[in-house]
C-alpha positions, -999 to +999 in steps of 0.1 A: -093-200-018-067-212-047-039-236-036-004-219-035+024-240-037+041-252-012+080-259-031+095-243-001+069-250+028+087-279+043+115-251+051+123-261+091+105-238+115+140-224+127+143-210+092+108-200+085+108-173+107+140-150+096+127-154+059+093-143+069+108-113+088+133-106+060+106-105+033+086-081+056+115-059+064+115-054+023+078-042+030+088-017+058+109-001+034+082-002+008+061+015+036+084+042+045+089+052+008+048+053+004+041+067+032+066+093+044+056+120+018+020+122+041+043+136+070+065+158+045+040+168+020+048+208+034+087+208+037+083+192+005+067+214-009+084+245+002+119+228-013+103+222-046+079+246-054+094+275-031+076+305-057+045+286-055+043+281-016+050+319-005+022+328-031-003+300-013+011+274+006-026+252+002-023+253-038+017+242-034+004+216-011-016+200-028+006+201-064+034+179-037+010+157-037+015+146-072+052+133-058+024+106-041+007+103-075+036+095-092+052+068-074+016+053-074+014+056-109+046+037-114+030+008-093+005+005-116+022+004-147+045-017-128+031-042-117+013-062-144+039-054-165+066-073-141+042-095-134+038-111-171+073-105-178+086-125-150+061-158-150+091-181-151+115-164-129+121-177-099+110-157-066+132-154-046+159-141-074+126-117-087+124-103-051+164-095-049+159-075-083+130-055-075+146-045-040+178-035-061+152-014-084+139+002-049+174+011-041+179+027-075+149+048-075+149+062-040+178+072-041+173+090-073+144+108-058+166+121-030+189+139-051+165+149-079+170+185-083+135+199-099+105+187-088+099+175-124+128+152-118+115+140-087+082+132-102+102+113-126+125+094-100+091+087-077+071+066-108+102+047-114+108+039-079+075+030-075+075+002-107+084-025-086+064-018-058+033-047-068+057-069-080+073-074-047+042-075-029+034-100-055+064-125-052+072-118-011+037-123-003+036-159-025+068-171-010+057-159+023+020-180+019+045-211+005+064-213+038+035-209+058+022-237+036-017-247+023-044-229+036-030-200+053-030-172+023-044-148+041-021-149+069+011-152+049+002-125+024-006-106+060+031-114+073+044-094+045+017-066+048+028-069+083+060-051+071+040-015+061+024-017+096+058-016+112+066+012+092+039+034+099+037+026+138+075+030+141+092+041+109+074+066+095+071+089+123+108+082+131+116+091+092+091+122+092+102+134+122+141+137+110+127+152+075+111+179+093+149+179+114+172+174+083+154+178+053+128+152+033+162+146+008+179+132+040+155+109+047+147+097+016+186+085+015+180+064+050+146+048+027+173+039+008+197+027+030+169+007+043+160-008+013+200-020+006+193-038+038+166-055+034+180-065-002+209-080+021+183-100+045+166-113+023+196-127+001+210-146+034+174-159+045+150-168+019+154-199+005+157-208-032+130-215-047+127-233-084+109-218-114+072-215-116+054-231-146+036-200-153+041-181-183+036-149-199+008-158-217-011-171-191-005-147-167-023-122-196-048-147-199-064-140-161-066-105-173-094-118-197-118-129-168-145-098-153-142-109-123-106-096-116-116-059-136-145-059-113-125-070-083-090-046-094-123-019-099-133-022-063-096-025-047-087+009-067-124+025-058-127+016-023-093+014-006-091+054-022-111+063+008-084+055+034-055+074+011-077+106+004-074+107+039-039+094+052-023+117+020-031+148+039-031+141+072+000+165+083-022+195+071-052+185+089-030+180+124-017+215+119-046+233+101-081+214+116-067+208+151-046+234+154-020+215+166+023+216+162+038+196+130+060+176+159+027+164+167+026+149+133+048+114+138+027+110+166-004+111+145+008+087+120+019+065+152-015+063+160-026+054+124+004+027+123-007+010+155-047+005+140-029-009+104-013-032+124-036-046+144-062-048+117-033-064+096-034-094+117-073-095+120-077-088+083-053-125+075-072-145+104-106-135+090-102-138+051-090-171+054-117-180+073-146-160+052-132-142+028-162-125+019-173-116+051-143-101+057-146-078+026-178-066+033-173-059+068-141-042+063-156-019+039-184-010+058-162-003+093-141+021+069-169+044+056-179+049+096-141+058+109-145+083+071-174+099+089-163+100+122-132+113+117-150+144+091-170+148+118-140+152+146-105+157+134-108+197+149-101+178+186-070+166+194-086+126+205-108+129+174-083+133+155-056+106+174-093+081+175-099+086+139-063+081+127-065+046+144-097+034+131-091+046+096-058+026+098-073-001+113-101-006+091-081+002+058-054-025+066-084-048+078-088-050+045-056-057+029-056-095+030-089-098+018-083-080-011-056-092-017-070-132-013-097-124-034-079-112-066-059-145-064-093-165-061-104-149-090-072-152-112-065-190-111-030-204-128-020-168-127-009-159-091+017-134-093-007-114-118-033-114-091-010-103-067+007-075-089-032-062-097-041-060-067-013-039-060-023-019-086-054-011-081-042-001-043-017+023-056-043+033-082-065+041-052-035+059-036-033+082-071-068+085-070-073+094-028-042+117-031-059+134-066-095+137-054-085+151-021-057+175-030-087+186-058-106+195-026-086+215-009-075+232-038-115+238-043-114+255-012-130+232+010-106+225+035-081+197+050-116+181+065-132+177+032-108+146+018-124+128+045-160+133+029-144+122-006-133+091+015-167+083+029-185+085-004-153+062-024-157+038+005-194+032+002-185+026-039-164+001-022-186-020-008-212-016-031-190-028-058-175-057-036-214-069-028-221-073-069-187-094-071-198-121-048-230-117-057-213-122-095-194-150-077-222-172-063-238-168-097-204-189-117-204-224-125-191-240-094-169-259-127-154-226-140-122-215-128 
């Protein structure tokens, strides 16, 4: 595991903890702008495309889903950018700009009138998306201090587990009340707050010694492609599932959409608590971690294909595929940094890249499904089989790993 700085570790204990929880209040925001559209994906889609969803409400469905793609598209495109762009800024003052961004964008997808627009306002709020993940989750691990990366990168992830235990279904649930518009405008309001937390608790931090070109430079190594590769492949699984989960509580199980928030409470509550197992583990064997997390992620996949038509299949398997998904975070997360030395913040940003790529291509391959005609059940299938490329691709990079030069960086 690569040494993070610790300029603003020796921060007193007193003022550690209201950073930390400002910097992952920033992340439950981030959260409720992912994650909401899963819940709304229907009202959505009758606002948007209202010709399209009296014709076939499956097909108009699945084309809201693109309001998913988008936003993760703009994390991708996003976050190396920032990332290279911003070497020498210092954190804290990069955080505060990217959570003004946030502001900007979400509301701008609130008031978008054609769903063309929204697309548009969805991949710009989505730019800075890795970015802060990036920067929160490196000052987070410096005021933790050495050897606790895992965990501190976990206390901001932390922040998207409070979102979808609490938020989420609290946001979906007045979107289904007041319109998806509406809520997106409390994201918002959410986001201005954070941006306000964060400003009166996070210490100031001085400049990095990165630089553009260095940052670049990490993107010359295999080892973060291959890595970045198996982030985007793998974690796809848990978002070809979570993007459609309203549909399947409605459609497969038959039951009400009030049940929905409930669902996504479930799912929250297993992201959170394999949040915090995921940043114990990795620091301890990060490895390990990876390959188990993978392989508990393909079994919830099946086991939820195999019973999301009952009501505590379906509650069971929203908790497990949380669970196991967010296991993974950290790791992932970890290991991109381990493999990007002297370039931090560009491991960071890629690896939220490659997530949101996964969350473009989970949403994509399963909205392709249903619109095949296979059903709300069948993304969990697509899941299963991107989970197994998952771990199949993690094995080779440690496998890859063990082979370096213990001398190389």
């Amino acid at each position: 595991m690569p040494h993070i700085s610790n300029t603003v570790a020796e921060v007193e204990t007193r003022h550690r903890l209201p950073a930390l929880l400002a910097l992952a209040f920033g992340a439950v925001a981030i959260g409720l702008t992912e994650f909401v559209p899963a819940g709304l994906l229907p009202q959505i889609a009758q606002d948007v495309l209202g010709s399209e969803y009296a014709t076939s409400p499956p097909d108009a469905v699945a084309h809201a889903g693109w309001m998913v793609t988008a936003y993760a598209l703009g994390v991708v495109v996003g976050a190396p950018t920032i990332a290279a762009l911003t070497a020498r800024v210092p954190r804290r003052r990069l955080v505060l700009a990217l959570l003004v961004t946030f502001v900007a964008g979400t509301v701008a997808s609130a008031v978008a009138p054609s769903f063309e627009l929204v697309i548009a306002a969805r991949f710009v709020a989505g730019l800075p998306h890795g970015a802060y993940f990036g920067a929160a989750g490196l000052l987070a691990a410096s005021l933790m201090g050495p050897g606790s990366e895992g965990r501190g990168f976990a206390a901001v992830l932390s922040g998207l587990t409070v979102a979808n235990v609490v938020g989420v279904p609290a946001i979906t649930r007045l979107g289904q009340a007041a319109g998806w518009r509406t809520a997106y405008l409390v994201i918002a309001l959410v986001f201005a707050l954070a941006l306000v937390a964060v400003a009166a608790t996070v210490p100031d931090a001085p400049a990095t010694d990165g630089s553009p070109a260095a940052e670049l430079r990490s993107l010359r190594r295999p080892l973060v492609w291959l890595t970045a590769v198996t982030a985007a492949v793998g974690f796809a699984g848990f978002f070809a599932v979570n993007s459609y989960i309203a549909p399947v509580t409605t459609e497969v199980t038959g039951l009400s959409s009030g049940t929905v928030p409930w669902v996504l409470v479930a799912m929250g509550l297993g992201m959170t608590v394999g949040n915090a197992a995921g940043g114990w583990y990795a620091d301890r064997n990060l490895p390990r971690a990876t390959l188990l997390g993978f392989t508990a992620m393909i079994a919830t996949a099946v086991l939820f294909g195999l019973t999301a038509d009952t009501t505590a299949g379906l509650f069971a398997g929203a908790f497990l595929i949380g669970g196991t998904s967010l296991f993974l975070g950290p790791a992932l997360q970890s290991r991109l940094i381990a493999v990007a030395p002297g370039a931090q913040l560009m491991g960071a940003a890629v690896n939220q890249s490659a997530m949101n790529i996964a969350n473009s291509l989970g949403a994509a391959l399963g909205g392709a499904v249903i619109a095949a005609g296979l059903g709300y059940r069948a993304p969990a299938w697509v899941g299963v089989g991107l989970g197994v490329a998952g771990l199949m691709l993690a094995a080779i990079g440690f496998a890859a790993d063990r082979r370096r030069p213990k001398t190389t960086g």
